[in-house]
N, C-alpha and C positions, 0 to 999 in steps of 0.2 A: 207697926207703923214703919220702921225702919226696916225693915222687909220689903215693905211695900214701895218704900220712895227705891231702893236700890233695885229693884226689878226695874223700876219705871225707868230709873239711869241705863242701865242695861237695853234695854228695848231701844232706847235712844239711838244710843251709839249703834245699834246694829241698825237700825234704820239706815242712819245717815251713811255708815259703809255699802249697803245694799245697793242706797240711790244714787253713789257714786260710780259702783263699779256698772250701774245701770246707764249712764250717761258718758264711761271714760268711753275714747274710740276703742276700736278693736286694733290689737296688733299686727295679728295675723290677718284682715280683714284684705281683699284683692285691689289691688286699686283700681279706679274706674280706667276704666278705657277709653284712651281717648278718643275724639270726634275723628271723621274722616278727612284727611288732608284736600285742602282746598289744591284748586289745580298750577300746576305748576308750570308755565309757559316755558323757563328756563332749561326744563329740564322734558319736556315730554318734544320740547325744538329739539334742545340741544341731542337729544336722541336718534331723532327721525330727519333732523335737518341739521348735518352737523354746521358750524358756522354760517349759519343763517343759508344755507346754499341745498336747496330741491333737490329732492331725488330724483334721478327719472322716472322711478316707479318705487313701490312698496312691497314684500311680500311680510306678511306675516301670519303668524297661526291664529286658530281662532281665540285664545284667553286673551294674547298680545293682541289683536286685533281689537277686542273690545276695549279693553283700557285706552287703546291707545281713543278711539274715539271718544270714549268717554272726558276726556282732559282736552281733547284737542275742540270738542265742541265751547267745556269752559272755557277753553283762548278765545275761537272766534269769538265768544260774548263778552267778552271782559277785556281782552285788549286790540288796539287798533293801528294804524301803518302797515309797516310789511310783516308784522309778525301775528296780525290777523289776515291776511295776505297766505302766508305760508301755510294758517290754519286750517282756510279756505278749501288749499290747494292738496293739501297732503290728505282733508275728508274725502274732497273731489277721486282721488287719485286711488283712495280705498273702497269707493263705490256707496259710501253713503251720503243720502238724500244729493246724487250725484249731479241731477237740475237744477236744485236751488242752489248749490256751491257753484256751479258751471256759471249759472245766472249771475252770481255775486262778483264772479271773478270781470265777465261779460263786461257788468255794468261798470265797474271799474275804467275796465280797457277804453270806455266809448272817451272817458274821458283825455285818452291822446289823440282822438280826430277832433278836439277843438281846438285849434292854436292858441298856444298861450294861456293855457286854463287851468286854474288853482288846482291841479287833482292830485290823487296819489298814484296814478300810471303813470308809470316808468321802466323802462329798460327790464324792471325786474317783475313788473307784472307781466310784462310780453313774454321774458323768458317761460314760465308758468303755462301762458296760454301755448306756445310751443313743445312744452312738455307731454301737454294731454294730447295736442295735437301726436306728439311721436307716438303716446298711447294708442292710439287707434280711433281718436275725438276729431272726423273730417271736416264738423261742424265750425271748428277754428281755424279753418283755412282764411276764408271769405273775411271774417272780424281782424284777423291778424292782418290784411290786405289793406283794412278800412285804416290802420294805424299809419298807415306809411305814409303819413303826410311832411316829413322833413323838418319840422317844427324842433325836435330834439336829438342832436349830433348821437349821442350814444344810444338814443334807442333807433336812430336811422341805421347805425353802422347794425346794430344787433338783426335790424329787419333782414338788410342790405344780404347779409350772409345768407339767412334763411331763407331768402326769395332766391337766391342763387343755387342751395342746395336743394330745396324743390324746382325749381327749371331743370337740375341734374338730374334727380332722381325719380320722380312727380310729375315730369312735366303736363301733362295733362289733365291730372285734376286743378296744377294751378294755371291754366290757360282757360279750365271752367269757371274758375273762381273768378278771377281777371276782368273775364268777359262780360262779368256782372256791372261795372266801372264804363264811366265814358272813356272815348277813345285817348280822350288827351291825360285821362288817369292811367289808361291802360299804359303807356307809353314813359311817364315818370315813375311807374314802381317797379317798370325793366330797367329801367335807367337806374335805380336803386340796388336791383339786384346784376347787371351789372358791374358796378361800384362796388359791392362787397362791402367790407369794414373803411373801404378807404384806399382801397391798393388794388382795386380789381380784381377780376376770377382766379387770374391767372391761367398759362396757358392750354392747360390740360382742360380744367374744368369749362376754360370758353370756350374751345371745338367742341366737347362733348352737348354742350348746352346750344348751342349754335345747330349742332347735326341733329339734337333733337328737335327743336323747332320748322328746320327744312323737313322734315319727315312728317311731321303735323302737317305744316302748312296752314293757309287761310289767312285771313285778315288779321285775327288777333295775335297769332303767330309770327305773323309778316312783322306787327307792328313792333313786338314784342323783340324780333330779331334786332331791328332798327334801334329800338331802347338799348339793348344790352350791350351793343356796337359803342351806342355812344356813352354810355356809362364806364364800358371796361376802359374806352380810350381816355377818355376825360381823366378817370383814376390813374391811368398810367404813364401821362403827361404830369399829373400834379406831385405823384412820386419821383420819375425824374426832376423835374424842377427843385422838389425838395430835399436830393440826392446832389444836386449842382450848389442849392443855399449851404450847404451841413461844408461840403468841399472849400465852397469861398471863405465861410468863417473858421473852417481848418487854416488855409493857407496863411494866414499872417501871422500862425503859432508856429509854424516851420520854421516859418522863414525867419522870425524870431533866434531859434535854435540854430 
């Protein structure tokens, strides 16, 4: 009988070590791996767009190519302003689903031809849409035109340049564009690009721009000359004046001394 109870103690305790070492974790056991990193807007911008500022273009190989769209897609879904903006533009800019980003960006833009309209165009979606344009995108000529309604000083001065270095350089695809616009539009967005940022062409660039429109010729040309005449002067009357204010409020810190 005592035989038999001490077997039965024995059998016990080995149970209970058995069921333990059957339930401890493992030590050496791998640890899981974890989940795939969610995307990182911070860091797939800060890459591809160092301080928030576009590239003119992209090149990259194909592994980097993929990733990069792959995160850049989670931006455009997940976040919104200009750093879905940028997400947009940098898909756009690497040829994927290159219409509906182009479209995105588009629908955007329209919102600087309303004055005074709650949107998020500004300055730096134009830049953008000028980007693709440098790409080889002629489709943004005519929409970048549609923007130049004067409503916002710094995206006037932005256009102001570009309508200037396409009359330089361009001029003839932007006098097709142009001619899309009534007469009296055609004639304010010479006048803008005239203007420039604010200081006119200056005089290299307005004979060159001037001698290419006398070599066109024609109405929209003509008129177009007429705009740009009175745009670089305008700017270059408001810059003296503003070179005569800066001088008068010098003077009585001299005279001071």
């Amino acid at each position: 009988m005592r035989f038999v109870f001490r077997f039965l103690m024995h059998a016990l305790v080995l149970i209970v070590i058995l069921t333990g070492l059957a339930t401890a974790p493992c030590q050496n056991a791998p640890a899981k791996p974890p989940g795939a990193n969610p995307a990182d807007p911070e860091g797939i911008l800060r890459q591809l767009a160092p301080d928030d500022t576009p590239p003119p273009q992209l090149a990259l190989k194909a592994v980097a190519r993929a990733r990069a769209i792959r995160l850049l897609a989670a931006v455009k879904r997940d976040e919104t302003g200009w750093r879905r903006q940028l997400a947009v533009y940098l898909l756009a800019t690497l040829g994927q689903d290159y219409e509906l980003n182009r479209n995105d960006l588009l629908r955007i833009w329209r919102g600087c031809v309303v004055p005074y309209a709650v949107t998020e165009c500004d300055e730096g979606t134009g830049e953008l849409l000028m980007l693709l344009y440098n790409q080889g995108h002629p489709e943004f000529l005519q929409p970048l035109l549609a923007g130049g309604n004067g409503y916002q000083a710094a995206l006037s001065e932005e256009l102001g340049v570009f309508y200037s270095d396409q009359l330089e350089k361009n001029p003839r695809d932007f006098l097709t564009a142009l001619a899309t616009f009534p007469p009296r539009r055609q004639r304010d967005l010479c006048i803008m690009a005239g203007e420039g940022d604010g200081g006119g062409m200056g005089p290299k660039i307005n004979r060159k721009v001037l001698a290419n429109l006398k070599e066109i010729s024609g109405e929209v040309a003509d008129r177009c000359t007429r705009g740009v005449r009175e745009g670089n002067r305008s700017a270059e009357e408001a810059d003296e004046e503003e070179q005569k204010e800066i001088q008068r409020e010098s003077q009585p810190k001299q005279n001071k001394k």
